[in-house]
C-alpha positions as a LaTeX table, in Angstrom:
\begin{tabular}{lrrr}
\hline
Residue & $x$ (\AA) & $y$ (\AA) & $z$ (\AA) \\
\hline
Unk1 & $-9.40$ & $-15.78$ & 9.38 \\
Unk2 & $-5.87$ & $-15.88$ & 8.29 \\
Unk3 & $-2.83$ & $-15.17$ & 10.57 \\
Unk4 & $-2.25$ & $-12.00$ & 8.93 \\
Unk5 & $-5.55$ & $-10.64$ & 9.32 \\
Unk6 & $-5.26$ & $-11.74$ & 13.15 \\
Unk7 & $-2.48$ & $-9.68$ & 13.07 \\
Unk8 & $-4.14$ & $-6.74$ & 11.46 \\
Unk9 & $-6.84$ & $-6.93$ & 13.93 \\
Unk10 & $-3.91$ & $-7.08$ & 16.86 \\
Unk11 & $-2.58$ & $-3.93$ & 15.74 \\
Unk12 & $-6.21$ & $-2.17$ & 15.50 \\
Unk13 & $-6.37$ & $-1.78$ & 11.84 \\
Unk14 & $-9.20$ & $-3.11$ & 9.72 \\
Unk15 & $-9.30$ & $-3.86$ & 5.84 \\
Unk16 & $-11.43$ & $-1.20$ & 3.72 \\
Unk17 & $-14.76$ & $-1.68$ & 2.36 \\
Unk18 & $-15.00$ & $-2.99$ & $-1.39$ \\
Unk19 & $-14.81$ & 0.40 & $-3.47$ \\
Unk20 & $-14.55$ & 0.76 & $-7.64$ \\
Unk21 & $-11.18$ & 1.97 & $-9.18$ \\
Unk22 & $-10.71$ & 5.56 & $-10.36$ \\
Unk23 & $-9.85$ & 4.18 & $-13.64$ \\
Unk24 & $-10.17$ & 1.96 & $-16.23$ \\
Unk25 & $-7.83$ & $-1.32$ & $-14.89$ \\
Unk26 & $-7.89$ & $-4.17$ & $-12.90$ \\
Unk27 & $-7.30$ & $-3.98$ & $-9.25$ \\
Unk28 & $-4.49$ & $-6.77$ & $-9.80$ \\
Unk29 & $-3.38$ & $-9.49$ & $-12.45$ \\
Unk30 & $-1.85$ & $-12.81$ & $-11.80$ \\
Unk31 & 0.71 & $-14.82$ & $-13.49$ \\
Unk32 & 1.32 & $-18.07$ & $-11.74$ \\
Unk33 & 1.87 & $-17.71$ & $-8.30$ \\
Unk34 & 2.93 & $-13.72$ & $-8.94$ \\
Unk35 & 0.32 & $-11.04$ & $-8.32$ \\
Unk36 & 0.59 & $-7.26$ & $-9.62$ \\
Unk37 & $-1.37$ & $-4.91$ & $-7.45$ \\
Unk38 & $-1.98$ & $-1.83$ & $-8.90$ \\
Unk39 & $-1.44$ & 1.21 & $-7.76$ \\
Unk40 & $-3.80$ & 1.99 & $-4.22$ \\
Unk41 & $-3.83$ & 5.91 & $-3.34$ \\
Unk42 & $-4.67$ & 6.74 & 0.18 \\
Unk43 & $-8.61$ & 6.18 & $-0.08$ \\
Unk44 & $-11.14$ & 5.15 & 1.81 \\
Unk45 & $-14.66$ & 4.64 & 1.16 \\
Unk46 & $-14.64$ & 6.35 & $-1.58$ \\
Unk47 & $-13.03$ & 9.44 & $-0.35$ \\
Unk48 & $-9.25$ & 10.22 & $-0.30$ \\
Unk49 & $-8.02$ & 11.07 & 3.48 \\
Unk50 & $-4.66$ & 12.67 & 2.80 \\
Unk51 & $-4.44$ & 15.40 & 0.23 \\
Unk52 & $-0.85$ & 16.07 & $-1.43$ \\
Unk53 & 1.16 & 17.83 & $-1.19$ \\
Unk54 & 3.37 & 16.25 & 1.31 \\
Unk55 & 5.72 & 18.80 & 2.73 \\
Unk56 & 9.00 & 18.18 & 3.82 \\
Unk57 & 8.52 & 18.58 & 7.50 \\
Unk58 & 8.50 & 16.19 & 10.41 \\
Unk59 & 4.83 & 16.62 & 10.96 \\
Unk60 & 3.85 & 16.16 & 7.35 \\
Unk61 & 6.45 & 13.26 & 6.85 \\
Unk62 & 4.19 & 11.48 & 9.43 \\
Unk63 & 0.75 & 12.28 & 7.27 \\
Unk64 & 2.85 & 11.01 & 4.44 \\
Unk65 & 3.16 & 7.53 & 6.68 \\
Unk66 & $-0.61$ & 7.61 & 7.50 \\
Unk67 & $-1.68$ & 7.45 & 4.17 \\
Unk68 & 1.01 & 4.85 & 3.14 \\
Unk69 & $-0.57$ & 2.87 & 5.70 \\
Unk70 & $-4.01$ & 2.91 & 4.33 \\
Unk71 & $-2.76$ & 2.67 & 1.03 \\
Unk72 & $-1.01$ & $-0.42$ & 1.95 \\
Unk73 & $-4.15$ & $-1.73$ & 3.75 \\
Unk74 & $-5.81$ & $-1.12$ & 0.21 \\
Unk75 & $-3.38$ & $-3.58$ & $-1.32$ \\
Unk76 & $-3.60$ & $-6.11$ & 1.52 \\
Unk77 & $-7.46$ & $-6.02$ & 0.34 \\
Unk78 & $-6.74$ & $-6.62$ & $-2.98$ \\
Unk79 & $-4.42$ & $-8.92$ & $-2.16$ \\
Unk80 & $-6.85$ & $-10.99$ & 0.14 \\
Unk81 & $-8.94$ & $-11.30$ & $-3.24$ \\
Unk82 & $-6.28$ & $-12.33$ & $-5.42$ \\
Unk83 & $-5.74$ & $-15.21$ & $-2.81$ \\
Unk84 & $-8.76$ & $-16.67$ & $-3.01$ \\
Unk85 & $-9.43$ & $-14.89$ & 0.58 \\
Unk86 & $-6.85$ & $-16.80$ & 1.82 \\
Unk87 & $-3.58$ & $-14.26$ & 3.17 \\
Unk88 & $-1.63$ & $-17.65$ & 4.69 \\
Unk89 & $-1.06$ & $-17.39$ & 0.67 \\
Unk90 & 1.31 & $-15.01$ & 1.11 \\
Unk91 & 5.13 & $-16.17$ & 0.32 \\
Unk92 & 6.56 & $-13.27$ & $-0.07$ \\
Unk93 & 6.30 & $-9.56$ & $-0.71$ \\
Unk94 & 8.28 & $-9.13$ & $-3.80$ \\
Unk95 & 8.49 & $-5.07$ & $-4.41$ \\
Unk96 & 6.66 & $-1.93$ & $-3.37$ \\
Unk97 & 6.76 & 0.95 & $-5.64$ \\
Unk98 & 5.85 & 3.96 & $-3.47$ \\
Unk99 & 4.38 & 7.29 & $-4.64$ \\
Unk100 & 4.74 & 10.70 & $-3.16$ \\
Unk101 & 2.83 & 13.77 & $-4.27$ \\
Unk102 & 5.60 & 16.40 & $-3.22$ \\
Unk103 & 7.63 & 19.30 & $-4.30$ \\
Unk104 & 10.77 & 19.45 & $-6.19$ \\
Unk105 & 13.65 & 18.75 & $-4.13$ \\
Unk106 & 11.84 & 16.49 & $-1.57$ \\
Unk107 & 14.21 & 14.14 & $-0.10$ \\
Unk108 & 11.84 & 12.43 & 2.06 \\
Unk109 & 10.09 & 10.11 & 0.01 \\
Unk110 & 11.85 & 6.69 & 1.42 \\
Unk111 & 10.74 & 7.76 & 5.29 \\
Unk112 & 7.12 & 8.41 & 3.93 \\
Unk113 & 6.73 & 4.71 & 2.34 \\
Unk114 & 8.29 & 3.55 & 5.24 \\
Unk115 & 4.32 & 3.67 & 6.61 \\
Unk116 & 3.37 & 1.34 & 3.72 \\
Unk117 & 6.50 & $-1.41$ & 4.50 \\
Unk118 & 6.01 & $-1.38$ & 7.82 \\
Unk119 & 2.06 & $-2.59$ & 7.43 \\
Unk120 & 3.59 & $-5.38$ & 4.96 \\
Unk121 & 6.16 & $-6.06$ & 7.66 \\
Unk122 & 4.01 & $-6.16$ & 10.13 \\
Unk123 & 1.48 & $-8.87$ & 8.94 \\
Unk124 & 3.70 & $-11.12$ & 6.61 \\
Unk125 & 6.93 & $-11.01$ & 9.21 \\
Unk126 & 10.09 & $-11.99$ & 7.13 \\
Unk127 & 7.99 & $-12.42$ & 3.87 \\
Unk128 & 7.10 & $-8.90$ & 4.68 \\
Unk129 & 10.21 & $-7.70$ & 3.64 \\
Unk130 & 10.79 & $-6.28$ & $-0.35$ \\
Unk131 & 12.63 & $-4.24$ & $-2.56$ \\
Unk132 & 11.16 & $-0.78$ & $-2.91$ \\
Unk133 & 11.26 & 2.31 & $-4.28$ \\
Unk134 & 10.28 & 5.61 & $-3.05$ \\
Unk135 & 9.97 & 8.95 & $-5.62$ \\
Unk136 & 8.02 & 12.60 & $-5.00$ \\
Unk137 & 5.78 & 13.16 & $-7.83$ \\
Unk138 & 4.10 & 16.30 & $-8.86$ \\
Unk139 & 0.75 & 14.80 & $-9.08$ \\
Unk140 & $-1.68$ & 11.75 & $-8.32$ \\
Unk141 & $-4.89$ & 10.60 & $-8.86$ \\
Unk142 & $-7.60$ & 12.64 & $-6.65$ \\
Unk143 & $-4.86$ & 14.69 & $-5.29$ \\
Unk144 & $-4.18$ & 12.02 & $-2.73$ \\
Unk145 & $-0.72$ & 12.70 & $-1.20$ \\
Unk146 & 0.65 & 8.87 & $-1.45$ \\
Unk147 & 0.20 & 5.83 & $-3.88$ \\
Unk148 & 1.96 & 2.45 & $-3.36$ \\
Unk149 & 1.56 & $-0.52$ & $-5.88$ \\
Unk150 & 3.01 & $-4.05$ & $-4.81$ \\
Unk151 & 4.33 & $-7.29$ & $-6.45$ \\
Unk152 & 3.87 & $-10.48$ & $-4.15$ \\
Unk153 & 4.52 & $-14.45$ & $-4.84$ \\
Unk154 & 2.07 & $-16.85$ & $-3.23$ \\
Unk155 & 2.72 & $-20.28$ & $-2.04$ \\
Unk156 & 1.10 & $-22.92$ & $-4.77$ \\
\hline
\end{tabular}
């Protein structure tokens, strides 16, 4: 078990089970030591467990950051297969590219992904840390209210 799923465990949180994309695309693509996640939407076996809209409200702000969480503990699974199974991989946490299914006008977006960064944060410590952005978006796929994609290095 690798230090970051230690970590994961630690914290109470647990990886999803395998499930097939929405979509016709490949869960990530390396080049080198870089790996492109795709795009994970708050799902969970098979079902999505936050519907969008996110409002702009304290208590929906926190939704927002519970289903940045499990999309970011989609990507950690993906990522886990993209390293062989091995998450010590991990050298850094390049960018995060966070998704909000939101009204015009919602200024909330960074505060939302924060749920996402912090899991990243979290089990990778310094290498945790990335460049990011955060935008509202009318729509996304299964009206899920959050999607976060990812761009890590691994160690060779």
């Amino acid at each position: 078990m690798s230090t970051a799923e230690r970590k994961l465990a630690e914290m109470g949180l647990s990886l999803p089970p395998d499930w097939t994309p929405r979509g016709q695309f490949l869960p990530f693509r390396r080049d080198g030591q870089v790996v492109y996640l795709s795009g994970q939407i708050c799902e969970w076996d098979g079902a999505v467990t936050h519907a969008g809209p996110v409002l702009d409200t304290a208590d929906d702000v926190a939704r927002g950051q519970a289903a940045a969480r499990i999309c970011a503990l989609n990507l950690v699974y993906r990522l886990r297969q993209a390293c062989d199974g091995d998450l010590d991989r991990v050298d850094c946490v390049l960018r995060l590219g966070g998704f909000v299914c939101a009204g015009t006008g919602f200024a909330s977006s960074p505060q939302v992904i924060n749920g996402a960064t912090e899991v990243f944060i979290a089990l990778f410590g310094e290498a945790g840390w990335h460049a990011r952005t955060a935008v509202a978006v009318s729509g996304l796929p299964g009206g899920a209210a959050v999607e976060v994609d990812a761009i890590v290095r691994l160690t060779p």
